[in-house]
C-alpha positions as CSV (number, residue, x, y, z in Angstrom):
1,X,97.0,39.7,-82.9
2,X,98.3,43.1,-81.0
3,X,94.7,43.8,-80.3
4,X,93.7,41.0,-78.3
5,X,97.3,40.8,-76.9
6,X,96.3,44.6,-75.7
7,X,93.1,44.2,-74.5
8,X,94.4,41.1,-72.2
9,X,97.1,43.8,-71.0
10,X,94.5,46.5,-70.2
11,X,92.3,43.8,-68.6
12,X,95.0,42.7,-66.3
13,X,96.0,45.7,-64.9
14,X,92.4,47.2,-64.3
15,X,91.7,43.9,-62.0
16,X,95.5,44.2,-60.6
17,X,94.4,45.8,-57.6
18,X,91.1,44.1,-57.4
19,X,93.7,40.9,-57.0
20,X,95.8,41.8,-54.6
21,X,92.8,43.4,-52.0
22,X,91.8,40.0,-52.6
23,X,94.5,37.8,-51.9
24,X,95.2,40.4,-48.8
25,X,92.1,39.5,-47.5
26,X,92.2,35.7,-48.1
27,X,95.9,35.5,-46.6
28,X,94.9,38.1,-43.5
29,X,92.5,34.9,-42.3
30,X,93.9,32.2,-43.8
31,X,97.7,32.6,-42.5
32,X,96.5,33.5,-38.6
33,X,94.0,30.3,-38.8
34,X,96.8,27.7,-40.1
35,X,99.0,29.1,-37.3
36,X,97.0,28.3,-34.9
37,X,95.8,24.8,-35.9
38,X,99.5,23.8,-36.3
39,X,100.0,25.6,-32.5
40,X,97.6,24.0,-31.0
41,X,98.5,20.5,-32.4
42,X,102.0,21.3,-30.6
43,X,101.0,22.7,-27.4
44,X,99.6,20.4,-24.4
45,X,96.4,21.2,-23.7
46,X,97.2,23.0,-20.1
47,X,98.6,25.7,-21.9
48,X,96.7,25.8,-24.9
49,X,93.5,26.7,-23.2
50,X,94.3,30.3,-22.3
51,X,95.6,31.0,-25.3
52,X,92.1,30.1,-26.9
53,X,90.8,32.3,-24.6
54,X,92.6,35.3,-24.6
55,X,92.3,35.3,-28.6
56,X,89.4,37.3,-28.6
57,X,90.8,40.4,-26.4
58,X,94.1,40.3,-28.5
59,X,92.0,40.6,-31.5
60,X,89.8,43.5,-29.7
61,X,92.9,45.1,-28.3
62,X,94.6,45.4,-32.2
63,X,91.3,46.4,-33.8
């Protein structure tokens, strides 16, 4: 039993960092997106316009 139990163990912390680049990566888009669907379902539509816009040059400007 110790040397499945140890394999498991080695297994897990070779992918650890394969894991976490990829939960980075899902949360970097997934977290900015599901702001601004709930935004935009809370702001009139006056105001949510340029905020659609300027998205883009924000996103230039911090790259």
């Amino acid at each position: 039993m110790r040397g499945p139990a140890a394999a498991a163990r080695l297994s897990a912390l070779t992918f650890l960092p394969v894991g976490i680049v990829l939960a980075a990566c899902v949360l970097s888009s997934a977290v900015p997106y599901l702001a601004d669907l709930v935004t935009l379902r809370r702001v009139p539509a006056q105001t949510a316009g340029p905020f659609v816009s300027i998205t883009p040059v924000l996103a230039a400007v911090v790259g």
